[in-house]
N, C-alpha and C positions, 0 to 999 in steps of 0.2 A: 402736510396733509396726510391722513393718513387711508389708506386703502378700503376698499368695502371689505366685509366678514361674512363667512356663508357658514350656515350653523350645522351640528349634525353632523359633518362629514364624517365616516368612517376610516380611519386613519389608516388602516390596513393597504389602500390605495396608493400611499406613499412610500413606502418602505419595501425592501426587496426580498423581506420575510413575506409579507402577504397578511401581517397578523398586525390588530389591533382596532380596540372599539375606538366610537366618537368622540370629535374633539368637539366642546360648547363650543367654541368661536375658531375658526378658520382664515386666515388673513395669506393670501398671496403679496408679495414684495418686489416689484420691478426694479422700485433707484433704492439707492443709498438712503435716499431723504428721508423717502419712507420706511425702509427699514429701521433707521434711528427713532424717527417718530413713533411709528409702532408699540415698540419696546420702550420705548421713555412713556407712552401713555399706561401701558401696564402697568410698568413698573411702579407709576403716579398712582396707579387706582387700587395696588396692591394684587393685580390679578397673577397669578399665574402665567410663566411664558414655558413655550418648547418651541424652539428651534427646530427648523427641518428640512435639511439640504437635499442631498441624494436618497437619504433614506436609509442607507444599505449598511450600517452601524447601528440600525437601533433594534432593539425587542420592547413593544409598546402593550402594556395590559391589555385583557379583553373591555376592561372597564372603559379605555380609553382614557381621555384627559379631560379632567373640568379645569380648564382654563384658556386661554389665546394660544394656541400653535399660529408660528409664522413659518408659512414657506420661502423661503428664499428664493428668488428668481433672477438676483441682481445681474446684468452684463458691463463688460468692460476691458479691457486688453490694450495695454501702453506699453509698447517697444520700442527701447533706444539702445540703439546696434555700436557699436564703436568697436574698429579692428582692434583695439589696445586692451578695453576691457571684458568684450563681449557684448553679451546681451542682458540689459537690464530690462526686464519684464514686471509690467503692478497689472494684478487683474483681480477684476472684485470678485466676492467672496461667491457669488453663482456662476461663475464661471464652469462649465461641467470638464470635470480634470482630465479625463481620458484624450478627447476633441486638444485640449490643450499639447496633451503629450503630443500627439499624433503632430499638430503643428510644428512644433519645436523641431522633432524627426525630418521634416520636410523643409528646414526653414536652415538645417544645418546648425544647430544650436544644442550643444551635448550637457546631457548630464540625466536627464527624467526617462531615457528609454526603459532603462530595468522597470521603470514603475510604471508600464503601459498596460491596460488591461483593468485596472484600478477603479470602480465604479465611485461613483460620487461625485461632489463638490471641489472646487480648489480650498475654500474658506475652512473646510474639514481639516486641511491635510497636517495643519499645523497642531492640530488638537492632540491629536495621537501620533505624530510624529510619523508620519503614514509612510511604512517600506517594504521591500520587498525584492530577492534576490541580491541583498548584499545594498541594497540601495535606501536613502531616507531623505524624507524631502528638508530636514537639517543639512544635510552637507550642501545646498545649492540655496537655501532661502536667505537673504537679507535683510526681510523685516516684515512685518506684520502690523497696518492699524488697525483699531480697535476701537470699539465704542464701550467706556469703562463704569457699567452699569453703578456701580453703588459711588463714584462720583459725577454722573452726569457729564464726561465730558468724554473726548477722543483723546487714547493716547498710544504712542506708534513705541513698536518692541524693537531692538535690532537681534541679531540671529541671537549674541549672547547674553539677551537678556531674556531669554523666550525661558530657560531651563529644561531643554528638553532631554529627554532620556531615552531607552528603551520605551516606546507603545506612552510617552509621557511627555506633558508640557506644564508650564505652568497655565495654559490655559485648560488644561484638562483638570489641574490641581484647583483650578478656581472655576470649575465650569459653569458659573451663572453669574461670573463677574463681567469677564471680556467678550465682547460680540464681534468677531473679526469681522473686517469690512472688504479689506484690501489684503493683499501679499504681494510681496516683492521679491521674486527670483533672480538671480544671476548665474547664468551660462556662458560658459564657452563657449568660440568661435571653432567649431567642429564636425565633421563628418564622420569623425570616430565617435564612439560610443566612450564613454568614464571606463576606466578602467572595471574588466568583470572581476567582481569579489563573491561570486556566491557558486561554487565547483557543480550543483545542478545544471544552472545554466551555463557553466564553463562546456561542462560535459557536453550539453544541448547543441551548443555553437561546434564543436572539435576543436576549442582552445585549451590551454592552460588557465588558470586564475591568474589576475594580474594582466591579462591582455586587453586589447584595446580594438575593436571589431567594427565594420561600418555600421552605425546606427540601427537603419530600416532593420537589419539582421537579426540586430539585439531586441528590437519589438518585436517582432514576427514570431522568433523564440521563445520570448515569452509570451505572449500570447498563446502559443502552441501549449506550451507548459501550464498556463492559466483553467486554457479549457480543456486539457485533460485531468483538471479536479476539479469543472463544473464552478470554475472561478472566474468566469465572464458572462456577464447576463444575458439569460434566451429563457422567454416566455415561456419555449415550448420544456424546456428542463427543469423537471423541479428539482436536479442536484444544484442549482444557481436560485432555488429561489430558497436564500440565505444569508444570515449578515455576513459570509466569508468566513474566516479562521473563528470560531465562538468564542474560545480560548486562547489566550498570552501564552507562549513558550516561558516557561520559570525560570526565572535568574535563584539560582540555591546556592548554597555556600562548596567552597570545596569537602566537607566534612561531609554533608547528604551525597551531593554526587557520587564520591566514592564508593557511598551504599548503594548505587545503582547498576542493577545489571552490566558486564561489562560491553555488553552490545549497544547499550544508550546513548545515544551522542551528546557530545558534552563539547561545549566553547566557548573558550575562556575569556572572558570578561578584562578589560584595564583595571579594575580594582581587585584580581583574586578571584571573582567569583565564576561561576559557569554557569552559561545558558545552554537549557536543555529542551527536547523537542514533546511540546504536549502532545503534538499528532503522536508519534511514538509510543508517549505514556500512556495513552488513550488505549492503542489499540493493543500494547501488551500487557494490559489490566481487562483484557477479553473482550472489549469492544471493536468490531469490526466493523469495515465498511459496509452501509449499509444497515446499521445493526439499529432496533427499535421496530416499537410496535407502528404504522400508521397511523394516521396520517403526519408523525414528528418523527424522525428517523436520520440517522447521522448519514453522510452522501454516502452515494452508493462510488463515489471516486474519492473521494478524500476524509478522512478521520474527525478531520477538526470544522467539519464543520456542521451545523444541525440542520435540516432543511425542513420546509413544508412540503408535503407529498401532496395538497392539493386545498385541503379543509382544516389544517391543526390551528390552534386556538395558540395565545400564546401560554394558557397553562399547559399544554402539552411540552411545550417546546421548554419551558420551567423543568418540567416533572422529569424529561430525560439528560439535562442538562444536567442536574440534581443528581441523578442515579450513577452519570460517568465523573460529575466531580470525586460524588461518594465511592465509587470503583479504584480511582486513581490514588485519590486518600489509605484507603486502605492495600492496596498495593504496593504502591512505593513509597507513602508518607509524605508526598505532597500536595499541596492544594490549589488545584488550580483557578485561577481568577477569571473572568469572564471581560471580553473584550471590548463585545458592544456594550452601551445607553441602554441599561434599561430603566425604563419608567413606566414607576409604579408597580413596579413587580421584584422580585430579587429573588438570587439563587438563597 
C-alpha cells in the first residue's frame, strides 16, 4: 500500500540549508513496505523520485522538484550481542544516526564515537561513506540491503562489495539505482573508544594518536569540537543552518601538492596520492570566515562550510559557492568538488 501524498510542500522545510521550492508530490514513509511500494510505483509511472532522509546533504533549487519526494521515516534496530563477536546491529534506513551513536556509547559497544554529532539518517551514511575525525562508517559496516531500482528486486551488499572510498560508494556512483533499506554494523565489545586517528581530536582528549580513551569522552570531544564550527544543529545559529563541509578535501597527485604552499597540509593517501584540506584552500585563496554578502555567507566558525543567514535562496548559496570554487581554481589550480546533492541546480 502505499502512503497518502500532500502536494505543494515547500521543500526548504526538510533540509538543514532552509532552501528549496515545492515538491508536486510529497509522500512520508513509516515501513519498509511502503517505501519499496512507493518507489516501484514511480518508478512504474515513470515519475520522478528524490529521496529525503535528514536533509542536511542536500542543496535543493528554488524551483523545487516536479516529481515524488519521499521522506523516509523508516524505524527499526536489531541487536545481537555475543561476548566472542560483539555487537551485530541491522537498523533500517530512518534510523536518525546521531540517537544511534549516543546508544551504542551507553550500551559499551565501540567503534561510531568519532562520528558523534553527525546529523542525518543511518541509510545516508553508507552513500558517502560518512566520516569524521579519522573515522568512517566503512571500517564498522557489514552490509547493506537494498532495494535495486532498475531490476525490481532487493539485493544485500557486504562491506566489500559496497566500493567505498574517500566521501564514495558505489551507491553514490549509482545514486538512483540502490535505495538502502537496512544496514548492518559490527562493533566491538568495549568501553574504550577505536583507537584515536585524527591528532585534532587527539589533541582535544590530551592523548597521542593511536590511543584508546573511554568512549563517553571521545563523544563529548567531539561534540565540543563539532560545535565550535557551528557543526551541530541549533535553530537558533544560522552557522548550522548548512549542509556541513560544502566541499570534499582534494585527493591531487603528488606533482600538484608539491606546488602548494609549504604551509598546506598534505596526507598521503595508499596509492601515492595526497589529500589535502579545502577549508585551508578556501581560506588562503582570501576567503575568510564569515566572508559573503547576506543573506549566503560562509560560517562565521568554519571555512567550508556555506550557511543561510536567515532568507538566501538557493541561487545565492550557487552564486558564492561558484565565486570560492572560482577563487581556489585560480589560486592553487585546484577544483574543488561539491559534497552535498544538489538538485536541479549545479555549480
Amino acid at each position: 500500500m502505499t502512503a497518502p501524498a500532500a502536494t505543494d510542500v515547500r521543500l526548504a522545510g526538510l533540509t538543514t540549508l532552509r532552501v528549496g521550492g515545492p515538491a508536486k508530490k510529497l509522500i512520508t514513509v513509516d515501513t519498509e513496505a511502503e517505501l519499496v511500494q512507493t518507489v516501484r510505483d514511480a518508478d512504474t509511472n515513470g515519475e520522478p523520485v528524490l529521496i529525503i532522509g535528514g536533509g542536511s546533504n542536500l542543496l535543493i533549487d528554488d524551483a523545487g522538484f516536479d516529481g515524488t519526494v519521499i521522506k523516509i521515516n523508516t524505524r527499526g534496530r536489531d541487536a545481537d550481542v555475543s561476548s566472542c563477536s560483539g555487537t551485530t546491529l541491522t537498523l533500517a534506513a530512518g534510523e536518525p544516526w546521531d540517537d544511534l551513536v549516543a546508544e551504542t556509547v551507553d550500551q559499551g559497544w565501540s567503534g561510531l564515537e568519532a562520528l558523534s554529532g553527525i546529523p542525518g539518517l543511518v541509510g545516508a551514511t553508507p552513500i558517502q561513506n560518512v566520516g569524521a575525525y579519522g573515522a568512517e562508517i566503512s571500517q564498522v559496516l557489514a552490509g547493506v540491503r537494498t532495494y535495486d531500482r532498475k531490476l525490481a528486486q532487493q539485493k544485500t551488499f557486504a562491506m566489500a562489495d559496497c566500493g567505498f572510498g574517500y566521501r564514495w560508494s558505489r551507491f553514490k556512483a549509482e545514486r538512483d539505482r540502490y535505495l538502502i533499506l537496512t544496514v548492518t554494523l559490527q562493533l566491538p565489545l568495549a568501553d574504550l573508544s577505536a583507537p584515536i586517528r585524527y591528532a585534532q581530536l587527539a589533541g582535544a582528549l590530551g592523548v597521542v594518536v593511536g590511543t584508546r580513551v573511554d568512549a563517553h569522552a571521545v563523544r563529548e570531544a567531539v561534540l565540543e569540537l563539532r560545535r565550535s564550527k557551528g557543526m551541530v544543529l541549533d535553530v537558533a545559529d544560522h552557522d548550522t543552518w548548512s549542509a556541513g563541509s560544502f566541499f570534499t578535501n582534494p585527493i591531487i597527485s603528488a606533482e600538484t601538492a608539491a606546488k602548494l604552499p609549504e604551509a598546506a597540509p598534505r596526507f598521503g593517501q595508499p596509492d601515492g596520492s595526497i589529500k589535502t584540506s579545502a577549508g585551508w584552500l578556501i581560506e588562503h585563496a582570501g576567503f575568510k570566515k564569515g566572508y559573503g554578502d547576506p543573506p549566503a555567507t560562509l560560517s562565521s566558525k568554519h571555512t567550508l562550510a556555506l550557511t543561510n543567514r536567515g532568507s538566501a535562496t538557493a541561487a545565492d548559496l550557487i552564486a558564492l559557492a561558484r565565486e570560492i570554487r572560482a577563487g581556489v581554481q585560480d589560486r592553487f589550480g585546484i577544483e574543488l568538488v561539491p559534497e552535498p546533492n544538489l538538485i536541479n541546480c549545479e555549480l
